[in-house]
N, C-alpha and C positions, 0 to 999 in steps of 0.2 A: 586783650588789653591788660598788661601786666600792671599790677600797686605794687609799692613798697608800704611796711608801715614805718612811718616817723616819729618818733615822741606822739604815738598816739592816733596819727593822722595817717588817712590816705593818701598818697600819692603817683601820681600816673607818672608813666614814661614808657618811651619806647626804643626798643634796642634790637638793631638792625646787623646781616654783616657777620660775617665768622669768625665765631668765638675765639679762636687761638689768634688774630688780626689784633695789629695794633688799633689802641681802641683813641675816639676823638669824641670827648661829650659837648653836646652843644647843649646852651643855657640863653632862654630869651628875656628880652628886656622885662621892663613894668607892667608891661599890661598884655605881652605877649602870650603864647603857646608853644608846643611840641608843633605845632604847625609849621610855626618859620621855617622849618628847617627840611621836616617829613615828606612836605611837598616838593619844593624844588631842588633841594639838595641834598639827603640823602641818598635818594635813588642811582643815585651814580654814584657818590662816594663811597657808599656801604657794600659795593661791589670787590674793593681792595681793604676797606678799614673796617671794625666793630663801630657804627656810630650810637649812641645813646643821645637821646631826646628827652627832656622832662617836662614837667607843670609844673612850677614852683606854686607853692601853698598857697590855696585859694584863687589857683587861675584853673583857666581850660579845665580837666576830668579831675585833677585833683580836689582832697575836700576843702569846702571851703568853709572859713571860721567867722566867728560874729565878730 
């Protein structure tokens, strides 16, 4: 489970797919996850592309804030 740190903060995401690949970051809505994507669509796509997947702050593994 790879974090970045942010201004402070944890944040998850996952990166699929070889590295020298053009890469395709996918970004989920409001109340989304790295899910949307993790599940049904990378798994294929990350076979030609670098896919990255994130938690925007204070969803899914990322931390979250008061």
């Amino acid at each position: 489970m790879p974090f970045a740190t942010i201004n402070g903060l944890k944040h998850h995401y996952i990166d699929e797919g070889p590295r020298n690949a053009p890469m395709i970051i996918f970004q989920h809505g409001a109340t989304g996850s790295h899910h949307q994507f993790t599940v049904e669509h990378t798994p294929t796509i990350s076979q030609k592309y670098r896919c990255i997947s994130d938690d925007a702050r204070g969803l899914g593994q990322s931390e979250h804030v008061a």
